[in-house]
N, C-alpha and C positions, 0 to 999 in steps of 0.2 A: 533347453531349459527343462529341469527335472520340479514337478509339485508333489510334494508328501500330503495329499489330503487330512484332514485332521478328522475325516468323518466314514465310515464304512458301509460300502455298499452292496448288498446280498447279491449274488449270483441270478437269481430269479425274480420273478413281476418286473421287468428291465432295471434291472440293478445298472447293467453296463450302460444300458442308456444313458441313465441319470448319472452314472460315473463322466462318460463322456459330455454331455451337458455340462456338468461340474466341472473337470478340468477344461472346456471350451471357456466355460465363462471367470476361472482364474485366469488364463491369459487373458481375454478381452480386460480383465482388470486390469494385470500386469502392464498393457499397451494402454492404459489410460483411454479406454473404450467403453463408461458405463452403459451407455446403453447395449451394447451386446455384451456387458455382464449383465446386466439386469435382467435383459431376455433369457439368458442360457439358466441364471439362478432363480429365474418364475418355473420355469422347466421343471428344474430340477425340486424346486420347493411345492409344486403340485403333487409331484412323485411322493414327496414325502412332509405331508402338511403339520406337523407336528415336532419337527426336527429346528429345536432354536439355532444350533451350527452354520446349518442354511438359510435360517431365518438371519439372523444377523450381516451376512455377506450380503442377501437379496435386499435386505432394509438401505444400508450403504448405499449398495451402487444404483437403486433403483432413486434415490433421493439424489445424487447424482446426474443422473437421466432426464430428473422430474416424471418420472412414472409414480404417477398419486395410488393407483390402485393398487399396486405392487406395494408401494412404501406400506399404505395399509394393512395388506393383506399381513404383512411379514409382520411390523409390528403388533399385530394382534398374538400373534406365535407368540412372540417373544414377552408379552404381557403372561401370558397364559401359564408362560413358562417362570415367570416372576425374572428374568434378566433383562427386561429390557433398557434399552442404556438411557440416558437422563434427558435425553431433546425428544425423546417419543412424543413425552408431557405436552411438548410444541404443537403436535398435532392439534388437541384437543384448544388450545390458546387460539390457533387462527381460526378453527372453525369457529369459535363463540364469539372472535371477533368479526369473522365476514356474515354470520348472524344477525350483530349487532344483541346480542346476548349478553348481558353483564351478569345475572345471578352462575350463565356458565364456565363465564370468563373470571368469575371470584373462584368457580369450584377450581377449574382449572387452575390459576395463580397458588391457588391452595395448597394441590400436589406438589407445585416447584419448591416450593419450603422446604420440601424436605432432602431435596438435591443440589447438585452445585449448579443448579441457575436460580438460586433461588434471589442471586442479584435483583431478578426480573419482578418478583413476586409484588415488592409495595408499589411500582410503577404499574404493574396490570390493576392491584385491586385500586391505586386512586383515579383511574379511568374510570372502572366497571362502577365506585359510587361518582363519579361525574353524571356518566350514564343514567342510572339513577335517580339522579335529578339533587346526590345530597352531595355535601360539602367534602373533596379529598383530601384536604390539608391534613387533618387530623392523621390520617395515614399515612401521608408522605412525610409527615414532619417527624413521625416515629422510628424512622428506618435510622439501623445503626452502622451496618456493615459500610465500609468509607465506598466502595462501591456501587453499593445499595442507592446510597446516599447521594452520590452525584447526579445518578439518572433521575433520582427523586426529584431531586431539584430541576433537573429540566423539565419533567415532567409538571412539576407544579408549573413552568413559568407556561409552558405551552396550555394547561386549562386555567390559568388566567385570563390567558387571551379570550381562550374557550366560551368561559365565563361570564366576559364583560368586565373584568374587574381590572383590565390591564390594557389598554392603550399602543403599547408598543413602548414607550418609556422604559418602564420598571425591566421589560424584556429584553429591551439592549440591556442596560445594566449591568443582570443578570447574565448575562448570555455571555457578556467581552468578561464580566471579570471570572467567570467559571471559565472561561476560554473552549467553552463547548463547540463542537466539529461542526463545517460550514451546512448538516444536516440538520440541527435542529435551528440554526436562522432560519432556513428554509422553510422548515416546518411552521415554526412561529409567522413567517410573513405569510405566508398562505392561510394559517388562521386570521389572520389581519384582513387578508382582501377577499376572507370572506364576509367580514365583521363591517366592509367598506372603507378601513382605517387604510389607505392607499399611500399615503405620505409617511405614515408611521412604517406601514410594509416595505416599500423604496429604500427607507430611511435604513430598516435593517440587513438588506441583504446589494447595500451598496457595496461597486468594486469591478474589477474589468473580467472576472472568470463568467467564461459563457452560461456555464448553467445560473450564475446569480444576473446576469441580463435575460436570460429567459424566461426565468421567474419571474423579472420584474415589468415582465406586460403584464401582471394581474394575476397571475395562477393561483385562485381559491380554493379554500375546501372545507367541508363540513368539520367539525369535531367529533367523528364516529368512531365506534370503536374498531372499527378498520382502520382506520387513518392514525389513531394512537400506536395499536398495536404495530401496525407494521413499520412503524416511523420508530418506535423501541427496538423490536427487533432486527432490522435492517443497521440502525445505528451501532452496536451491541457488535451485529455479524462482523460489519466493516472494520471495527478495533480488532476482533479476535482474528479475523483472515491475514493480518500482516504478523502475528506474533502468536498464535493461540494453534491448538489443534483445526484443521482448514475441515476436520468431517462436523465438527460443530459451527464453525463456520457456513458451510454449506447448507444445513439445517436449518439455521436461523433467516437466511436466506430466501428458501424453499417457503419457510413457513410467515414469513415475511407476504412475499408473493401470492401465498393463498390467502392469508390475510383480507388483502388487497394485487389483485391482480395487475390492476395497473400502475402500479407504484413502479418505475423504471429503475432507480437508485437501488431497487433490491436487485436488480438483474445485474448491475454492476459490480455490487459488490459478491453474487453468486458469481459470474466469470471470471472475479479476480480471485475466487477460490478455489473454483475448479482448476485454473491454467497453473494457482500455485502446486494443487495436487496433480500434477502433470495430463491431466483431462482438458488440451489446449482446444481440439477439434467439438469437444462440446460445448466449451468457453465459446467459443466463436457463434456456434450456435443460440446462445441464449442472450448475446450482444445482437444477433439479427432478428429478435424478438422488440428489440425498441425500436419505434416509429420515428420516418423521418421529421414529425412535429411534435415530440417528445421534446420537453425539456434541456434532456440527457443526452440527446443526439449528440452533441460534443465532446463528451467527453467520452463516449460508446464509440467514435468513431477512432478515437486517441487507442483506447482500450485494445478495440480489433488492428489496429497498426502495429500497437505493440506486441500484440503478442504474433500476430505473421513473424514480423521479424525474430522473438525470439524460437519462433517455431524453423526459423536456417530461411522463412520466405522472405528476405531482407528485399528482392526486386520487387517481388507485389508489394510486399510494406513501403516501400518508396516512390513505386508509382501512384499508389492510392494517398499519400500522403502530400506529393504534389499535383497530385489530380483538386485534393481540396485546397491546399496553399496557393494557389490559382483559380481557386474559381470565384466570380462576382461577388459573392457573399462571402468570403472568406473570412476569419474570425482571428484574432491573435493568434489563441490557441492554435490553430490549423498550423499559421506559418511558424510557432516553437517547433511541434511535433515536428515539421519536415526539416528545420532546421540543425532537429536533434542528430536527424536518422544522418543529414548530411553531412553533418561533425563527425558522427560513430565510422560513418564510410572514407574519412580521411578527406573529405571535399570543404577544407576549411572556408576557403574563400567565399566559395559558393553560401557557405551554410552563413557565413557572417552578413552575407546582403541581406541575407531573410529576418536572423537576431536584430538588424538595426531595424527591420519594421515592427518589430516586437516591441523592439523600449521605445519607438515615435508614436506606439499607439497611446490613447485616451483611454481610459484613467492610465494616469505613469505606473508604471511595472515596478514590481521589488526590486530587492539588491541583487537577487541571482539571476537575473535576466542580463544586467548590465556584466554581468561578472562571466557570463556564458559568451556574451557577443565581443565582449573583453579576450578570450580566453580563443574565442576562433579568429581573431583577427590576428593577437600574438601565434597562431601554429600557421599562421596563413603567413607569416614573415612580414606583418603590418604593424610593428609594435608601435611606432608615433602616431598610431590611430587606436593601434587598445590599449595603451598606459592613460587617454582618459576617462576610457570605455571601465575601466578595473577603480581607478579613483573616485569614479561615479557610486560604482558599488560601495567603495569604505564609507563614501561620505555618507550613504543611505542607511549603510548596518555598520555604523563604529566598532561594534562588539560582534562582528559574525568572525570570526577565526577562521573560515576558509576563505573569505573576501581580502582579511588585513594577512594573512601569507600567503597565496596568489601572489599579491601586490608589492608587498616585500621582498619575497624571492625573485620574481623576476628583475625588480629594479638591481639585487641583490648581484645577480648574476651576468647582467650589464655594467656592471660596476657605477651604478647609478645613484647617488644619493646614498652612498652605504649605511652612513651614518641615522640618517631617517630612517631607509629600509630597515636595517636593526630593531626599531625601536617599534616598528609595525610587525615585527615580529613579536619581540618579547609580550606585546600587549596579546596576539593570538595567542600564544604558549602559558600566559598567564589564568587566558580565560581557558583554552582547551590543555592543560599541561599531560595530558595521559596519549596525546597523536604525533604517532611516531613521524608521521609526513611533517609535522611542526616543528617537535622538536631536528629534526633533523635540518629540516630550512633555518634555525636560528643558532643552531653550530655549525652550519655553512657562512651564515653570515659574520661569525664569529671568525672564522680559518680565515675569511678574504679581507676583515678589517685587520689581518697581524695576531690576533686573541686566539692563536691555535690551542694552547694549554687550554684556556675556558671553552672548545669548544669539545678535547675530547668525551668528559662524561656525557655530557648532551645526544652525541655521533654513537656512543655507548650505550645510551639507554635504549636509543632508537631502534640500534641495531640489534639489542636483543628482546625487543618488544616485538619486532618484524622482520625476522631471521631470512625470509626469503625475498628481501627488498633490495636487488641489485645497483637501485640509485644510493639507498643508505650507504650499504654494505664500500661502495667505490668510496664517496665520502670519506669514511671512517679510514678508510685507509691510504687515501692521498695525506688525509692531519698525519697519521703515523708517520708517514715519511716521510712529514715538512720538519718531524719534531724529530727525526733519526730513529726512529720504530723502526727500522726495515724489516724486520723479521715479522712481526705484529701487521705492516703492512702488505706485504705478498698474502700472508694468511686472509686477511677482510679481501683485496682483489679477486684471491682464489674462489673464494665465497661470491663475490659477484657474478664474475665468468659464470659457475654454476647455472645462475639462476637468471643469467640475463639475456633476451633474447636478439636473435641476427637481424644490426651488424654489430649491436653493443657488445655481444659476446666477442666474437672474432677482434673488435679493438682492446677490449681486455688481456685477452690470451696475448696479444703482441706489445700491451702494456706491459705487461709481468714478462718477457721476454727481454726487453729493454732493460729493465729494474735490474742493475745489479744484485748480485746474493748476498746478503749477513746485514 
């Protein structure tokens, strides 16, 4: 592995040292090892305390690490230098909130204005005047940016509760029709049982996911500006970590944490940021930073499962997964996650005993539950036990399109109710028309009810939507050659074979052997 430094280092006062430090701690980067980047770029940023090049790397990977002293040290460089990048601001945000500081926490909110977090800006100052003691609407109800605005709004319904002015009524309301993330029910019932309002609290974070039953023994808490601030930015991080830059993510996280130290939900959604930026060994690390009477334990444990296995540890992620799917206390949750691993591992059967304790638990479970224990029963060769396990699910989500073609296709390809099946399709393809798995299941279903002409465009669109799709790709070319294509159909076969993997390949290649030529 060759590095081109982008920075120069003198021959003399240990240049080479701090050379070597420096390419030490680009690798340790490269291997998703912030803390010995962090270590090697403090090294090397002592050597040369004024150099923002190194200041920037050491800010990164030390926020990374959660090294607070380093993260400071380097952001001060990078202020000085005038480039510091725009979550610095963050720093200043949690300290004035684990303060409990509002006149800092307005200065603070102040600077975001003029960056791109400035999302954050009307949510920080209508806390800091809660804080206060004066009224934040005026503030929150000013914000224009449509993002701005959403948080505004949860933010308002959460210092209602704050307030006194809000019960828990007006917050559900608020809450289901914004369709705001199962984080700020959270937050708002917690305001609630701190308020005493216990039945209003219950009321909002009803449902069978373990973190909303653990909530619901009562878990209070003040309205501080700790508690705001890090309940925004944890919220905020967890949106941006599936689809946003993960070093801002991580940031929001960090700064989440200092905030409020104990808030667990930021440590989750920091390991879900780090393991995205492939830092899976620190991920792990900051999942064993939550307590086994955390909350969050549930879903930390889910978190550390997953990611073993996608880290190739698929045995310890299995063994630790039915270490908990077996033990006295065991939780729905527990027995999906081993259920899942057991599905991924090809143990259909197995995995389906665990899914049917899944959908018999209290509260009933969604459609994808039914649809999942549906889906290992049919690979387990049990189909007259999961066509009602799959039917379960349509009847629950009429309108999910992976629920209603599952359920079509398979009947489709049993030659089951063609007729029906069809029509369970077209209603998926209606609602999802741009998924090539769909359109392709309802020009399948089209070739086996006799309708091969109506199914070629369909098998056509699919197949150039998803070029590397060797179930499409066969499809398309078995219609060619019901319709006397043959020329058209060796071509899509060829194209299968390709891409399809052993023994499907091997039965390709000896399909198109068989296939007469022209």
């Amino acid at each position: 592995m060759a590095f081109c430094p982008s920075v120069a280092f003198a021959s003399a006062d240990g240049g080479r040292d701090d050379l070597s430090a420096y390419l030490a701690a680009r690798i340790a980067a490269a291997q998703g090892r912030p803390d010995a980047a962090a270590a090697r770029f403090g090294e090397v940023l002592a050597g040369r305390p004024d150099d923002p090049v190194i200041a920037v790397r050491a800010y990164r990977e030390a926020l990374a690490a959660g090294d607070d002293a380093l993260v400071r040290r380097a952001a001060a460089v990078l202020q000085r230098a005038d480039v510091a990048p725009l979550d610095v601001a963050l720093i200043a945000v949690a300290d004035a909130a684990r303060r409990n500081d509002p006149a800092a926490l307005d200065a603070a909110a102040t600077r975001l204005e003029r960056g791109g977090l400035a999302i954050l800006a009307p949510s920080l100052h209508g806390w800091a005047a809660f804080a206060r003691g004066e009224d934040p609407n005026p503030i929150l109800a000013a914000t224009k940016d449509v993002v701005a605005r959403r948080l505004s709004l949860e933010t308002q319904v959460l210092l209602s509760i704050a307030a006194g002015r809000d019960d828990g009524g007006g917050a559900r309301i608020a809450i289901e029709g914004a369709q705001s993330p199962l984080d700020i029910r959270i937050a708002a019932a917690q305001l609630l049982f701190h308020r005493h309002r216990r039945d209003a609290a219950r009321a909002l974070i009803a449902g069978s996911d373990p973190t909303l039953t653990a909530h619901r023994r009562g878990i209070g808490a003040k309205p501080t500006l700790a508690f705001g601030v890090s309940r925004l930015l944890a919220r905020v991080g967890a949106e941006i970590a599936g689809q946003g830059p993960r070093s801002l993510a991580i940031a929001l996280a960090r700064a989440s944490l200092s905030a409020d130290p104990g808030y667990d939900r930021a440590r989750l959604v920091l390991a879900d940021a780090l393991a995205r930026d492939g830092s899976e060994a620190q991920a792990l690390a900051v999942l064993d930073a939550v307590g086994r009477k955390s909350p969050f334990v549930e879903p930390a444990a889910a978190s550390r499962i997953g990611l073993l296995d996608a880290m190739g540890k698929g045995g310890v992620a299995l063994d630790l997964a039915r270490a908990r799917a077996t033990a006295r206390n065991a939780s729905s949750r527990d027995w999906q996650v081993f259920a899942d691993l057991l599905s991924e591992d090809g143990r259909f059967a197995e995995a389906a005993g665990w899914y049917a304790r899944v959908v018999a638990a209290e509260p009933p479970v969604p459609w994808a539950a039914w649809m999942q224990y549906g889906s290992a029963l049919d690979q387990a060769g049990q189909w007259a036990q999961a066509e009602p396990a799959l039917a379960r699910a349509v009847a629950l989500a009429p309108d999910e399109p992976l629920a209603l073609n599952y359920l079509g296709y398979a009947r489709v390809m049993r030659g089951q109710d063609v007729a029906g099946a069809t029509k369970l399709l077209e209603t998926a393809s209606r609602i999802a028309p741009n998924n090539p798995s769909i359109t392709d299941s309802l020009g399948w279903a089209y070739h086996i009810a006799g309708q091969s002409h109506r199914a070629v465009p369909l098998l056509e669109r699919a197949a150039a939507e998803e070029p590397a799709n060797a179930e499409i790709a066969e499809h398309l070319g078995d219609v060619y050659w019901a319709l006397g294509r043959r020329f058209e159909a060796r071509y899509a076969w060829r194209a299968a074979a390709l891409y399809a993997e052993a023994p499907d390949g091997e039965r390709l290649v000896a399909k198109l052997a068989r296939a007469p030529e022209g």
